[in-house]
C-alpha positions as CSV (number, residue, x, y, z in Angstrom):
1,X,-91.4,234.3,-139.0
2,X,-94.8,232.7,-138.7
3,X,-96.7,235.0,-140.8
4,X,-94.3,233.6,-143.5
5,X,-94.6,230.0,-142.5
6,X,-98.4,230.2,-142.6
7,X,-98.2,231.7,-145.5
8,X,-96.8,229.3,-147.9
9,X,-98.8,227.0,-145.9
10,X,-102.0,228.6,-147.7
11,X,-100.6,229.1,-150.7
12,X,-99.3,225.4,-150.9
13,X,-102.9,224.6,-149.7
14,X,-104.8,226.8,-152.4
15,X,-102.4,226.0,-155.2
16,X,-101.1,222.2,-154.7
17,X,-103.7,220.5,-152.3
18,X,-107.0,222.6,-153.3
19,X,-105.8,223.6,-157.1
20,X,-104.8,219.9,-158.0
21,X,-108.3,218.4,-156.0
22,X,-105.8,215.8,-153.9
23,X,-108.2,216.9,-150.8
24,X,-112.4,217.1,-152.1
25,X,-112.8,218.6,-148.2
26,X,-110.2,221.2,-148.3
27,X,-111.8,224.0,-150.7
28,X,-114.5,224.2,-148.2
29,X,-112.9,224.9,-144.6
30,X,-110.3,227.0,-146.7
31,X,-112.7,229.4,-148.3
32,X,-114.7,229.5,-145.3
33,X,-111.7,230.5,-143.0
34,X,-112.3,227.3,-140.4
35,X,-108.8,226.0,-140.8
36,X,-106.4,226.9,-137.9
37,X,-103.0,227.6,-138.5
38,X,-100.4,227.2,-135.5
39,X,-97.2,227.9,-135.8
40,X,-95.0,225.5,-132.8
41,X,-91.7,227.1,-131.7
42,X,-90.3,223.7,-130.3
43,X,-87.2,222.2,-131.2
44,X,-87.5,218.9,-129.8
45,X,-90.6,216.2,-129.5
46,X,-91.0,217.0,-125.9
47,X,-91.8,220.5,-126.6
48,X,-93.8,219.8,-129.7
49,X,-96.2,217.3,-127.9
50,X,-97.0,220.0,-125.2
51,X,-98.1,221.9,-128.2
52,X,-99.7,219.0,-130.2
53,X,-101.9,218.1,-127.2
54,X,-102.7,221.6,-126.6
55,X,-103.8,222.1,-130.0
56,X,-105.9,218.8,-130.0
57,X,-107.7,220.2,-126.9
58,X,-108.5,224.0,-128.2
59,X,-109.9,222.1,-131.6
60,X,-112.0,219.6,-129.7
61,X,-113.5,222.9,-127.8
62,X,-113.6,225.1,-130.4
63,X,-117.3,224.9,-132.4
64,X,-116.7,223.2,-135.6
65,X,-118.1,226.9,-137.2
66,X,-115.0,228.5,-135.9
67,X,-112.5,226.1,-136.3
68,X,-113.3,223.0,-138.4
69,X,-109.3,221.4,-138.5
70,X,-105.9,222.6,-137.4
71,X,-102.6,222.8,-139.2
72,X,-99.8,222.7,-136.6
73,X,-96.5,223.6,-138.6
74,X,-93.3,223.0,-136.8
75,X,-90.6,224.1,-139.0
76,X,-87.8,224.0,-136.1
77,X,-87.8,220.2,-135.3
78,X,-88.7,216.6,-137.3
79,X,-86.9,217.4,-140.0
80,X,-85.5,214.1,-140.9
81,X,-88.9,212.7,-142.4
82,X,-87.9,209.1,-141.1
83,X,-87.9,211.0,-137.0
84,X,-91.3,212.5,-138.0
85,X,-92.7,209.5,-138.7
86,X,-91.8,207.6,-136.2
87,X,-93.1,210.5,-134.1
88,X,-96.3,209.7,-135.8
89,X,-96.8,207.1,-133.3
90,X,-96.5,209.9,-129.9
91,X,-99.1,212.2,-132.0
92,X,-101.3,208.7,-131.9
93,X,-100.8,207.7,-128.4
94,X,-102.0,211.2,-127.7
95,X,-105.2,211.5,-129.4
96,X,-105.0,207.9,-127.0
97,X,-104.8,209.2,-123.6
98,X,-107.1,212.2,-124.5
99,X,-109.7,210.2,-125.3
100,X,-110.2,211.6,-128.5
101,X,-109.4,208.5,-130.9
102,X,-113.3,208.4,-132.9
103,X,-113.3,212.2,-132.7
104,X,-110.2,213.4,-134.5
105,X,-107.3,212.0,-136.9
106,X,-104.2,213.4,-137.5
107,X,-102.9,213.3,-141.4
108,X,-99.2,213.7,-141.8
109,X,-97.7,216.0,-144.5
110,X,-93.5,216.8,-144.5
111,X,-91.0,218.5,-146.9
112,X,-89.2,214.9,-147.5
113,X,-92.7,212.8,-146.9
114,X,-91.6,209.4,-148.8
115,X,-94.2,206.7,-149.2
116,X,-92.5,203.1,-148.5
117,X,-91.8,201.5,-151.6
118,X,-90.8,204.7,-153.6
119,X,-87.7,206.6,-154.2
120,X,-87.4,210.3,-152.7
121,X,-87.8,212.1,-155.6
122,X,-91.5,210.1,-156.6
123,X,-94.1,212.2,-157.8
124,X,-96.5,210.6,-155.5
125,X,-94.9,211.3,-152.4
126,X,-96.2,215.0,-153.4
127,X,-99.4,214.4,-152.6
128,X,-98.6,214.1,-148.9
129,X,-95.0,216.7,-149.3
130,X,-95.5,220.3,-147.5
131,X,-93.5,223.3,-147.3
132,X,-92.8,222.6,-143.9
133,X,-93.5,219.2,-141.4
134,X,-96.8,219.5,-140.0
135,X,-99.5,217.6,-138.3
136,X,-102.9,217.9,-139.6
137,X,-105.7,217.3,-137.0
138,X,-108.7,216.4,-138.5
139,X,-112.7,216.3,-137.1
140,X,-113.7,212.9,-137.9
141,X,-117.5,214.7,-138.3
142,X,-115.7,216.7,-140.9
143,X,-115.0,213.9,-142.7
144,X,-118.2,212.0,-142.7
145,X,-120.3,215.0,-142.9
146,X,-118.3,215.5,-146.2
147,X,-118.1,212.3,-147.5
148,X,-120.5,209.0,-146.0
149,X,-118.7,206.6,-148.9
150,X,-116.4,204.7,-147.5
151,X,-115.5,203.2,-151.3
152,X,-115.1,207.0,-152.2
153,X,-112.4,207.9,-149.3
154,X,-110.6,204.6,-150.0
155,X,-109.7,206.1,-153.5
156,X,-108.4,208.8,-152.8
157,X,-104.6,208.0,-152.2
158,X,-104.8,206.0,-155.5
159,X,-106.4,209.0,-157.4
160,X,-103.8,211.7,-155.9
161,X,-100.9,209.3,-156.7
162,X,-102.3,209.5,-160.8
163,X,-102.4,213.0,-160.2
164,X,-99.0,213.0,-159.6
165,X,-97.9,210.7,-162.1
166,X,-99.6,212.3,-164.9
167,X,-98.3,216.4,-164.5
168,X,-95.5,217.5,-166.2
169,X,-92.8,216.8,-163.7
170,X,-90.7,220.0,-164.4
171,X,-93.5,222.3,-164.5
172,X,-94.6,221.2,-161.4
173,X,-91.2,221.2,-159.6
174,X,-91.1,224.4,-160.9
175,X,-94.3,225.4,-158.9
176,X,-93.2,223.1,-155.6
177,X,-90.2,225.4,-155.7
178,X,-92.0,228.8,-155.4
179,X,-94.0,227.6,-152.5
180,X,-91.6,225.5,-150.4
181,X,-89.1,227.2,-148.9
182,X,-85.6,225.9,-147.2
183,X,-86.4,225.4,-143.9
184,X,-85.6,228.3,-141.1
185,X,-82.9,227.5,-138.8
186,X,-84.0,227.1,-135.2
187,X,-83.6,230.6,-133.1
């Protein structure tokens, strides 16, 4: 089942997050093969922090030539978006007691992601919607090394969300649907 997991995963990536430029730093770490994807077998927050903290540790010792960020999909538990973001706040407290806060961020991306003040189906919650709940961990070097302009990084939630708001809904529903697939049911 992973090799279909991380699959949409790319294809979501190279078609939605890459195709539509809602990430400037994605195209690079994708073409060049430095973005890791793990797949977590957990079904319950316990289990996916053990893997959470795992993965923050092989990134942090991984050269940035190998592996620049990680992907960690975990299609068998969070499913309610409003239980994986409140487990938003464990990922956090662990990049905390690692002593990693400075050195990597984690950017949140879920089937059913809602932005407060919106309604489910909002175009701009697709910006941050994936084919499965995941946790992004991201090299803080990555991102300055990419981008020093702090004015330039603010934007970019208000650009995506005009993205969003300007493409033909149905056409791109149309697409969503031939990426995302119905979540697995936990083994």
């Amino acid at each position: 089942m992973n090799d279909t997991q991380i699959l949409a995963t790319k294809t979501w990536i190279e078609t939605v997050v890459i195709g539509l430029n809602l990430c400037p730093f994605a195209r690079r770490p994708f073409d060049g093969g430095t973005i890791r994807y793990a797949v977590s077998e957990a079904t319950d927050t316990h289990a996916l922090i053990i893997d959470f903290t795992r993965e923050l540790r092989l990134l942090v010792e991984t050269p940035i030539a190998e592996v620049e960020t990680t992907l960690l999909i975990h299609p068998y538990v969070l499913q309610d978006f409003a239980d994986y973001n409140d487990f938003l706040s464990v990922a956090d407290d662990a990049i905390e007691q690692l002593q990693l806060r400075g050195i990597v961020q984690v950017a949140s991306f879920h089937p059913q992601y809602q932005f407060a003040g919106t309604v489910p189906n909002a175009m701009e919650n697709y910006t941050n919607r994936s084919p499965y709940p995941m946790l992004h961990m991201l090299r803080e070097e990555s991102i300055s090394r990419v981008a020093n302009d702090r004015a330039f990084l603010d934007s970019i939630p208000e650009r995506n969300i005009a993205t969003m708001q300007a493409l033909d809904r149905n056409a791109f529903l149309k697409l969503w649907q031939s990426i995302a697939k119905p979540p697995p049911e936990s083994t």
